[in-house]
C-alpha positions as CSV (number, residue, x, y, z in Angstrom):
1,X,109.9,88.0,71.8
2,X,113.3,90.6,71.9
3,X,111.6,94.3,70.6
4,X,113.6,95.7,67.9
5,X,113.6,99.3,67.5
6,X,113.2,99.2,63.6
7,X,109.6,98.0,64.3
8,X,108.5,100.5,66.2
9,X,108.0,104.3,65.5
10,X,110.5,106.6,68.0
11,X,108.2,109.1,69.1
12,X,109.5,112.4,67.9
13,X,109.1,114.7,71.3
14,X,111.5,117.0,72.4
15,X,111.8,119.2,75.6
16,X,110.1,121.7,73.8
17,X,107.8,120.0,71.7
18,X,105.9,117.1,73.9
19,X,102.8,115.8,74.3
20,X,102.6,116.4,77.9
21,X,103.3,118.6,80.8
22,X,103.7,117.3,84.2
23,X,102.2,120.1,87.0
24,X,102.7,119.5,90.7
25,X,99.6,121.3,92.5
26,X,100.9,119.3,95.9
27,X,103.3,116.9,97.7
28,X,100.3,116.3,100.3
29,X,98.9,112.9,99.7
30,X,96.2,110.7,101.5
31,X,97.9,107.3,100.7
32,X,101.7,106.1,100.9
33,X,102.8,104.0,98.5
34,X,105.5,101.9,97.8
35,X,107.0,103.4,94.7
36,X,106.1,106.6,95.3
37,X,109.0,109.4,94.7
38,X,108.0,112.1,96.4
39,X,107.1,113.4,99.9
40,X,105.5,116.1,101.9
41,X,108.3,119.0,101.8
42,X,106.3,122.2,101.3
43,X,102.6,121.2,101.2
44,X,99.8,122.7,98.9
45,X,101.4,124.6,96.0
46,X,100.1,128.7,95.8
47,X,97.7,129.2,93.0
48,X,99.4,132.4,91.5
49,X,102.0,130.0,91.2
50,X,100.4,127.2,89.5
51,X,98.9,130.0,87.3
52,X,102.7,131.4,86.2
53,X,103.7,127.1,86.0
54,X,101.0,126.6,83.3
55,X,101.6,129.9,81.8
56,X,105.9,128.5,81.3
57,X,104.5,125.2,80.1
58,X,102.3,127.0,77.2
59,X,105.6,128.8,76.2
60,X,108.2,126.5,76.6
61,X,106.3,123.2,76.5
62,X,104.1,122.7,73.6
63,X,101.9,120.4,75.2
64,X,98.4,118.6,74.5
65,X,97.7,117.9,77.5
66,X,99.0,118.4,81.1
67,X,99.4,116.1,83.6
68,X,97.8,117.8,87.0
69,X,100.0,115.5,89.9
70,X,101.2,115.7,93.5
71,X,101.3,114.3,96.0
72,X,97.1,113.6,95.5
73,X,95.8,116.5,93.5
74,X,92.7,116.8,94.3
75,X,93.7,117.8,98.0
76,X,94.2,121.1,96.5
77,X,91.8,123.5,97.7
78,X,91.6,124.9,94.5
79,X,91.8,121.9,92.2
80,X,89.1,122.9,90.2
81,X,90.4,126.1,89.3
82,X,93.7,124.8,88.4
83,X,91.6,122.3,85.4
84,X,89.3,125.8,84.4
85,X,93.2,127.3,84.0
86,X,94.7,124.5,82.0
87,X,91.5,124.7,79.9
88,X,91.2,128.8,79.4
89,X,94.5,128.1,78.0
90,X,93.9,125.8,75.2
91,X,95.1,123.0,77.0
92,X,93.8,119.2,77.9
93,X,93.5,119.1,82.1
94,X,94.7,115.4,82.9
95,X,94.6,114.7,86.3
96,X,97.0,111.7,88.1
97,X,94.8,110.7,91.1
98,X,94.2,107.7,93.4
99,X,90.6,108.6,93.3
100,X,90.5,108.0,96.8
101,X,88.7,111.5,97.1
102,X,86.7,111.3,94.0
103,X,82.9,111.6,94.4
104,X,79.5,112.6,91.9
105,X,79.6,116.1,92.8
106,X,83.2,116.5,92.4
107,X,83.5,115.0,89.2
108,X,80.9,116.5,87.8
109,X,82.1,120.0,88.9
110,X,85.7,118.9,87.4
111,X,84.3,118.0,84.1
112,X,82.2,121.5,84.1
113,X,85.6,123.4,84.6
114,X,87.1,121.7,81.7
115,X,88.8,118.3,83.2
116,X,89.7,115.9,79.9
117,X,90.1,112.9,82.0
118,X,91.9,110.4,84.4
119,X,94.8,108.9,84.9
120,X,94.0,106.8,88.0
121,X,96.2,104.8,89.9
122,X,95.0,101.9,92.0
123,X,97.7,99.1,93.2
124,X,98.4,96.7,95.4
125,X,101.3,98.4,97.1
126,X,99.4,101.6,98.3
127,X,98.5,100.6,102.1
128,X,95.0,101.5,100.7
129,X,92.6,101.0,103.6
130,X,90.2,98.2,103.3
131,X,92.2,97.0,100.3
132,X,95.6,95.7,102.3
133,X,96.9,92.6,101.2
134,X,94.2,92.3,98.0
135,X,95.9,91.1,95.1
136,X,95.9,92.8,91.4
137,X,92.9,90.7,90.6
138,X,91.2,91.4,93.5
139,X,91.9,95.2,93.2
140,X,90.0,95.4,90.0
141,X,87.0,95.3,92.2
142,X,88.1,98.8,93.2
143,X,89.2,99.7,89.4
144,X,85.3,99.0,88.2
145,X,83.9,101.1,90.6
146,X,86.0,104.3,90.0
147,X,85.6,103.5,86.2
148,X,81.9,103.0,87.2
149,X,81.8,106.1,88.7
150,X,83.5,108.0,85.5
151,X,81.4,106.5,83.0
152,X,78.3,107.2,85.1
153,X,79.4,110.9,84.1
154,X,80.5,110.2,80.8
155,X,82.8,112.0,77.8
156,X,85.7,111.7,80.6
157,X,89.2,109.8,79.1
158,X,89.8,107.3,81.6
159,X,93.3,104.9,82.2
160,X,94.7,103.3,85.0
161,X,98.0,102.6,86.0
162,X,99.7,101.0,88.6
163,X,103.3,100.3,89.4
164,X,104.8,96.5,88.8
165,X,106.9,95.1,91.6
166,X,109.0,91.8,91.6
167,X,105.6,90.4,93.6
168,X,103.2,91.4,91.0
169,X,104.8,90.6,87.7
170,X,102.9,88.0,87.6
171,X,99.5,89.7,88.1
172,X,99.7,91.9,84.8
173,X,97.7,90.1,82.7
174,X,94.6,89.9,85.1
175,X,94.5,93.7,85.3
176,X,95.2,93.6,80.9
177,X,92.3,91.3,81.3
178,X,89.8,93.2,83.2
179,X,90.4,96.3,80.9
180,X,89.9,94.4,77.8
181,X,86.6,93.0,79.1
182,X,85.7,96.6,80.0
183,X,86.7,98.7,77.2
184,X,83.9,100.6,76.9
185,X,84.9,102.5,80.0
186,X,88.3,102.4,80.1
187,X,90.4,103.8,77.9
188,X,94.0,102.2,78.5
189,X,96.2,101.0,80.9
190,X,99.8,101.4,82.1
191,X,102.2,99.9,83.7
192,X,105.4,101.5,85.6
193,X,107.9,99.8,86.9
194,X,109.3,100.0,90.4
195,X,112.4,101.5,90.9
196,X,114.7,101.5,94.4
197,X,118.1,103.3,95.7
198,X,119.7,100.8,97.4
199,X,121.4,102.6,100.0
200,X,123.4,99.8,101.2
201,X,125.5,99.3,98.3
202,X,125.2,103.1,97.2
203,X,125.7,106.6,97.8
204,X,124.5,109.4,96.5
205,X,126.8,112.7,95.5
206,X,125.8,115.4,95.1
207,X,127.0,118.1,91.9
208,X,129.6,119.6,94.2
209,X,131.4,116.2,94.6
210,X,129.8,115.4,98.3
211,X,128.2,112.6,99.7
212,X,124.5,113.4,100.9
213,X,122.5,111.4,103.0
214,X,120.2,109.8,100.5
215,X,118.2,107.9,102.3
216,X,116.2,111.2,102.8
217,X,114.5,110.3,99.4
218,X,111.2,108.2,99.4
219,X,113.0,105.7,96.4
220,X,115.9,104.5,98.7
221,X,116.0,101.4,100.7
222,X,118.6,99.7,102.9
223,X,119.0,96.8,101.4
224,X,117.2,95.2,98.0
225,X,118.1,91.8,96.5
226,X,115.1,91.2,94.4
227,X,115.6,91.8,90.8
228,X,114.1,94.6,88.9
229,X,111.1,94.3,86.3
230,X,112.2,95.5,82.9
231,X,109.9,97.3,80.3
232,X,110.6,94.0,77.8
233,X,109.8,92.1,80.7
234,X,106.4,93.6,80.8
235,X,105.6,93.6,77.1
236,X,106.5,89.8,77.2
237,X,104.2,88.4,79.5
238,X,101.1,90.6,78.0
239,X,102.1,89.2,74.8
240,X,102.4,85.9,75.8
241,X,98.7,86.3,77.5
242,X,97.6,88.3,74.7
243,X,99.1,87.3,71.4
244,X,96.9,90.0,69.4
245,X,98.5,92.7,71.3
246,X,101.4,94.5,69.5
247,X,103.5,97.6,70.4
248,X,103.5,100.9,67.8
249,X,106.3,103.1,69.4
250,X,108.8,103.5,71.9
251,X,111.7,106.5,73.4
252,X,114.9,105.3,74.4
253,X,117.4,106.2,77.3
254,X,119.8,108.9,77.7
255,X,122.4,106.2,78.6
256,X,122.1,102.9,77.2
257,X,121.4,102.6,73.0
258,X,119.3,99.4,73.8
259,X,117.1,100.6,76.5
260,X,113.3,101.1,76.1
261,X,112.5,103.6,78.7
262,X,108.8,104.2,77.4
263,X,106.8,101.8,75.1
264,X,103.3,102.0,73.7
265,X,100.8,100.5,71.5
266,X,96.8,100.6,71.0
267,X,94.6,97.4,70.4
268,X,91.3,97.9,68.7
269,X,88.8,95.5,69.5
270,X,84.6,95.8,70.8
271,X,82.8,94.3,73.9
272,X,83.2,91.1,72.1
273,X,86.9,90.5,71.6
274,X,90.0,91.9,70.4
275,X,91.2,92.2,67.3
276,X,94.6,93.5,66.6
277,X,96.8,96.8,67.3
278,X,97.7,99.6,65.5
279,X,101.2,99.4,64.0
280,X,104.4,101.9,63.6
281,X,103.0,103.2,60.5
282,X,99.8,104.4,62.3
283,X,101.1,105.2,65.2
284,X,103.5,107.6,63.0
285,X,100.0,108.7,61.0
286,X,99.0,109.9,64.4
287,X,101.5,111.8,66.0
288,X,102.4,113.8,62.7
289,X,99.0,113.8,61.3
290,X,97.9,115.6,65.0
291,X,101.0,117.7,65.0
292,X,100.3,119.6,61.5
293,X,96.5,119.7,62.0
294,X,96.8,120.9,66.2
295,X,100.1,121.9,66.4
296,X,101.0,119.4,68.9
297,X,102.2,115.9,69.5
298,X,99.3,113.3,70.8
299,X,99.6,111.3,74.2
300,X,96.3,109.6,74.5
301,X,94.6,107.7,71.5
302,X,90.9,107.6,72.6
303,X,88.7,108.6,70.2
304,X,86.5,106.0,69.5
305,X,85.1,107.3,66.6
306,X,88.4,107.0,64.2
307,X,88.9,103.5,65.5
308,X,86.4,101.9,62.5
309,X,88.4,104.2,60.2
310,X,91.6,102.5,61.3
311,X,91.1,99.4,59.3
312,X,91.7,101.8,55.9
313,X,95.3,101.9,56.5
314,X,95.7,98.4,56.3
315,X,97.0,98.8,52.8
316,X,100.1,100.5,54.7
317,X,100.4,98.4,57.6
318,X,100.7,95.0,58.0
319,X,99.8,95.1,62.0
320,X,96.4,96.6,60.9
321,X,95.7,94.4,58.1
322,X,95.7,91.4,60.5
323,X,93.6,93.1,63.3
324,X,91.0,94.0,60.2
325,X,91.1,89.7,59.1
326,X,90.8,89.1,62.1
327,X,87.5,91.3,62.6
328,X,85.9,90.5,58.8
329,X,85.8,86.7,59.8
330,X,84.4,87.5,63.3
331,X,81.5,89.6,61.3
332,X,81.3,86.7,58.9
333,X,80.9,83.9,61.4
334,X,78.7,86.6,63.7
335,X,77.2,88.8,61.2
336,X,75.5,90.8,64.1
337,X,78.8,92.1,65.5
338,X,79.0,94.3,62.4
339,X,76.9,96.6,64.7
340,X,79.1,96.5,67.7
341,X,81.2,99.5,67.8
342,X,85.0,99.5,67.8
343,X,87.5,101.1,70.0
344,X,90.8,101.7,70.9
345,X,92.8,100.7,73.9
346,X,96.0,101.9,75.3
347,X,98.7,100.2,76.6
348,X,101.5,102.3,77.9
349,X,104.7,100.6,79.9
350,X,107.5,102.7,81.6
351,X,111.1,101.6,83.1
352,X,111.8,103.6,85.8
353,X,115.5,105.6,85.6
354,X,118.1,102.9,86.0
355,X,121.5,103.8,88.1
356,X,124.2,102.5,85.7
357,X,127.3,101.5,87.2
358,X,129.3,105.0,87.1
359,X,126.6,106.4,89.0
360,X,124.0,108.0,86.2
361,X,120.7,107.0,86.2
362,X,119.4,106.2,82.4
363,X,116.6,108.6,82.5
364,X,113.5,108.4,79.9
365,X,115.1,110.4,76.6
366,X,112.7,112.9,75.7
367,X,111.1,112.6,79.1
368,X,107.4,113.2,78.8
369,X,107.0,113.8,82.5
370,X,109.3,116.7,82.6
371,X,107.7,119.4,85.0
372,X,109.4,123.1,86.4
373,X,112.0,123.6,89.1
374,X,113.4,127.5,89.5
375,X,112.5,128.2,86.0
376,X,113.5,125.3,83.8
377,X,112.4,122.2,83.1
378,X,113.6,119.0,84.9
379,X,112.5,115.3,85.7
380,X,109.3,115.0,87.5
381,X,110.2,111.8,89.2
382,X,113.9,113.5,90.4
383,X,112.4,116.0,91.5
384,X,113.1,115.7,95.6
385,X,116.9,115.8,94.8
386,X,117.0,119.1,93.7
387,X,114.4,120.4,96.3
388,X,116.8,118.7,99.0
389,X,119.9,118.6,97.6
390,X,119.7,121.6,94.6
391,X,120.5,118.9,91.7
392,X,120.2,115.1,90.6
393,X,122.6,112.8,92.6
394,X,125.1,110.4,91.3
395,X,124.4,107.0,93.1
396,X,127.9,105.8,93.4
397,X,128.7,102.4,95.0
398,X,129.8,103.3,98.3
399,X,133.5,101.3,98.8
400,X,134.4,102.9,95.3
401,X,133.0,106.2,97.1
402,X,134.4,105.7,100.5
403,X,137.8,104.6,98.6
404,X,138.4,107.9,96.8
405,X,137.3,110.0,99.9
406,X,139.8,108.2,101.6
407,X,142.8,109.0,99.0
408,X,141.2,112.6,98.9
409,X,142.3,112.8,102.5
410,X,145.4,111.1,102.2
411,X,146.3,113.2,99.7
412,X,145.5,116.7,101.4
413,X,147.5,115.8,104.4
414,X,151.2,115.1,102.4
């Protein structure tokens, strides 16, 4: 099942022009993941500041929607004026929780300031308590009740993600599953892969040319011999559970030509089955079809309205045209599911940066998760090098590093 890239539609965002806008309200946070990259440094970000961050990201950004993050963002004391912000500005609030604080009144007073929806994530790695040692499976318990909870409330975009270890490869397809069975609440679901500095075999360098001590980061271990879950990897075991599933686009690296750093698709389907996913000539429809008629690029496909419409483009693509025989003989053999509305699901997979052997890290091209750092925009998920360090690090292997320190010093001493 090897993706090629000629099947599936590169998403055309730039730095300038993207979908999405990562903002940092906080680096407080109420749980301590595995894979999390960031840690408590400076604590609740100022408002005024937030304000003048939202302000850059209408200039400089182009964004849909942005992506309200931490640390745990609704921590903030002011979280709901940061969404009625985002809004007043013509912008889609998004907010990346673990929902661990989510209640009733809260939401409600979220979605009354302007809140679009949730990214939530809930895995198995987050030392939640009550919910130690549960597997994937056994988290979706937790999953139907925040999902519960939003839908209760209703017109709220709701996805969850979680982060794929070595451990829970395996375990993808009964959270795929679950949100098929319950797509009338959730919107989509994505999957990141887990990502670790091995500081054992590694150092990291900073842009003068120093070694740093980089096990100051959150992402570094001493020590990791498992092997790392690819995005392919991913895609391959959903199709192989899920053989209707299909992906529409993709972005590449900054490094490697053959790497697929973000991948995405949408399968249609009701509470019944599903039928098929969208293709690269839809997804393509989409993004340049929202860009002339909004002026920006779309991240989130959830508008269940156009997904009976979908089926019209089957003339154009051939991904389509088999989700729509696929739904005509269901309707034939159960005329009554005529009646049962259709709607989209997303499925979203990212591969974390990978350090390539001279150091670099292979970072998402076109990096939708870019936020702002002294004025410009950098890599959300780098982030706590350049607040400890002033820069991204090289992550040299250490007896090449430790080698050429030593000739450094040889050298200076003849």
């Amino acid at each position: 099942m090897a993706l090629d890239k000629r099947e599936l539609y590169r998403f055309p965002w730039s730095k300038n022009d993207n979908p999405i806008a990562w903002l940092e309200v906080t680096d407080i946070c109420d749980l301590h993941c595995e894979g999390c990259y960031r840690q408590r440094l400076t604590g609740h970000k100022p408002f005024e500041q937030i304000r003048e961050e939202i302000q850059f990201f209408k200039r400089w950004r182009n964004p849909d929607n942005v992506s309200i993050a931490g640390g745990e963002p609704l921590l903030h004391p002011r979280i709901v004026d940061v969404v009625a912000t985002i809004a007043e500005n013509g912008m889609k609030p998004i907010l990346l929780t673990n929902a661990a604080g989510l209640n009733p009144q809260l939401l409600r007073e979220l979605k009354r300031a302007g809140l679009t929806g949730f990214t939530i994530h809930i895995d198995s790695h987050q030392g939640r308590p009550g919910w130690e040692g549960k597997s994937e499976a056994q988290q979706n318990v937790l999953r139907e009740q925040v999902a519960d909870m939003i839908a209760r409330e209703g017109g709220l975009l709701t996805i969850f993600n979680s982060t794929v270890y070595p451990s829970t490869y395996r375990e993808i397809p009964d959270v795929v599953r679950w949100a098929q069975a319950n797509i009338r609440k959730v919107h989509g679901v994505v999957f990141i892969t887990y990502r670790v500095l091995d500081t054992e075999d590694r150092v990291g360098i900073d842009a003068k040319g120093q070694e740093v001590d980089a096990s100051r980061l959150s992402y570094t271990r001493e020590g990791f011999d498992e092997t790392f879950v690819t995005g392919p990897e991913v895609h391959d075991i959903i199709k192989s559970h899920f053989p209707v599933f299909d992906l529409a686009g993709y972005l590449g690296g900054t490094v490697r030509h053959d790497s697929f750093k973000w991948l995405a698709g949408a399968v249609v389907g009701s509470r019944h089955r599903m039928y098929g996913s969208i293709g690269k000539k839809t997804m393509e429809l989409a993004q340049v079809g929202h860009h002339l008629y909004c002026g920006t690029y779309l991240a989130y496909l959830a508008n269940t309205k156009a997904a009976p419409l979908v089926f019209l483009l089957s003339p154009w693509d051939r991904t389509v045209r088999r989700a729509a025989a696929r739904w005509l003989l269901d309707v034939l053999v159960h005329p009554w599911r005529v009646l049962s509305p259709l709607r989209f699901q997303t499925v979203g997979i990212i591969q974390a940066p990978d350090v390539q052997p001279g150091g670099v890290a292979d970072m998402c091209d076109s990096c939708p998760d870019m936020t702002v750092w002294d004025g410009t925009l950098i890599n959300s998920c780098r982030m706590d090098e350049y607040r400890l360090y002033g820069g991204m690090l090289l992550a040299t292997d250490k007896e090449k590093a430790h080698t050429k320190a030593d000739a450094s010093a040889g050298a200076s001493t003849r």
